[in-house]
N, C-alpha and C positions, 0 to 999 in steps of 0.2 A: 676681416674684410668688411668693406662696406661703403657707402659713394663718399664722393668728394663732401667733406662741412659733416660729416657724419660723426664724428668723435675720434676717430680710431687713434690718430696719435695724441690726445689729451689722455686716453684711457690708458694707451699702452704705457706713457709717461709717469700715468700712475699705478699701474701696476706694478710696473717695474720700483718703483718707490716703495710701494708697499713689501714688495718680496725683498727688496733689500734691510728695510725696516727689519723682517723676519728673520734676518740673517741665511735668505736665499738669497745664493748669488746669481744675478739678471742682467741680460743686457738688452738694449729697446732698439731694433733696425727698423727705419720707417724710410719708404718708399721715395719721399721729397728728397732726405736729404743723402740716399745714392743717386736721385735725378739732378741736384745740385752738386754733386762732386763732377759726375760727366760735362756738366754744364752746356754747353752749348750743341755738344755732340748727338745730344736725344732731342728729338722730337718727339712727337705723340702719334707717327703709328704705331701700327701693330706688333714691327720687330722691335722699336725702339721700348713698348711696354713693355716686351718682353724681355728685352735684356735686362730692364732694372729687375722684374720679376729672379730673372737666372740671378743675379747679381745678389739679391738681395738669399737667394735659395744658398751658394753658395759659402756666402759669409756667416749663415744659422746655422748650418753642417756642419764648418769648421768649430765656431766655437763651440757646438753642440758636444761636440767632440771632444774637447776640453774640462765637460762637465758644467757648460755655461748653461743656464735658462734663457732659450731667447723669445723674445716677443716683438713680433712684426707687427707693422701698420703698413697696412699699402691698400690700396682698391680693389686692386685684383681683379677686374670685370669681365677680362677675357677668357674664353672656353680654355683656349690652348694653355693660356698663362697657368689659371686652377690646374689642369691633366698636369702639368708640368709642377706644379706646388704638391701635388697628390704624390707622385712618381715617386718626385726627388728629396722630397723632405723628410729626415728621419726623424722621428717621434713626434710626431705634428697632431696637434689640437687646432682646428679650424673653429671660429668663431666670429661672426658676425653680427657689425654695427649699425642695428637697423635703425632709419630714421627718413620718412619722407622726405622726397627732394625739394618740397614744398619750403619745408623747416630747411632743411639744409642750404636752399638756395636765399632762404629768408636770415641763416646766419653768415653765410659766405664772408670768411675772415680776410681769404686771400682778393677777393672780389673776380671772381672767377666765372659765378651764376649770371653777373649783371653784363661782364666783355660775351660771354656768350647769347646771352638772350640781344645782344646788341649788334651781334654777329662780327664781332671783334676777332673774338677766336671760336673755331667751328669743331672743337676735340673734346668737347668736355662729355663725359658719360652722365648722364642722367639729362642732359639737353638736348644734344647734338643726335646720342644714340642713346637706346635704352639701356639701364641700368637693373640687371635682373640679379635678385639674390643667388646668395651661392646658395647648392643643394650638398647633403650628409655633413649637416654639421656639430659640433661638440655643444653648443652654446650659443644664446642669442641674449644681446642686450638689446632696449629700446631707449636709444636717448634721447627720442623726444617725448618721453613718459618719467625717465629717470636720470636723475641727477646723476653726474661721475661718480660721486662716494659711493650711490646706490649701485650703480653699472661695476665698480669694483668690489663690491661685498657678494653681488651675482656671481661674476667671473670664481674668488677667492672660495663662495661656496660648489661652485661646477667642480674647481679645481681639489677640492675638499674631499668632495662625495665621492670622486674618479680615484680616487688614491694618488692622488699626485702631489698636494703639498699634506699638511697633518696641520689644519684650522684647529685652533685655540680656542 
């Protein structure tokens, strides 16, 4: 979890790279690209976040199930959404991608900090409404102190120590 331009799907992109490396098998579900499959049909309220949220909860069960490693990107910034990620997720590591919205609105790939601050679009978390960290979580990176490589050797040792994968 973590705001918009925060890293999250760079990071999970390379996680999942690197547990493959490993010879763990992984798969990366990120939040864009179940809001691009629906395409037109979501907007950005509240039940619209929430259905990619369910959507995306969903699809990690299943293949969870399967014996898949999954790792999700998504924002996650609503109360309900998290209770609902807590709930319904089995075996879930929560970890958040911290990063001032300062820095994130100053990387904004998609140009999303600039339609907002221009009042273009009025939905963006961390402008429009506040963007508060998740609470009880596994793990924190900070990527605007740390590089991806370093943000994944973080993750790789959290996931080490917890007994989850067996770090080399």
């Amino acid at each position: 979890m973590g705001p918009t331009s925060s890293g999250k799907t760079t990071l999970a992109q390379l996680l999942c790279q690197r547990l493959l490396e490993k010879g763990i098998t992984a798969l990366n579900y990120d939040g864009d690209e179940v809001r691009d499959f629906f395409g037109d049909t979501l907007a950005f309220a509240a039940t619209d976040r929430l259905r990619v949220v369910s959507t995306l909860i969903h699809l990690s069960n299943k293949a969870t199930s399967c014996g898949i490693n999954v790792i999700v990107s998504a924002l996650t910034a609503n109360d309900d959404a998290r209770e609902l990620v807590r709930d319904k997720v089995s075996q879930l590591i929560v970890g958040y991608v911290k990063c001032p919205i300062k820095v994130c609105a100053e990387r904004d790939p998609k140009g999303l900090y600039a339609k907002a601050k221009s009042g273009e679009i009025n939905t963006l978390i961390g402008i429009n409404s506040e963007y508060r960290p998740p609470e009880n979580l596994d793990f924190i990176v900070e990527t605007n102190t740390q590089t991806p490589d370093q943000s994944i050797d973080a993750i790789f040792e959290y996931l080490g120590n917890a007994g989850f994968i067996k770090v080399h």
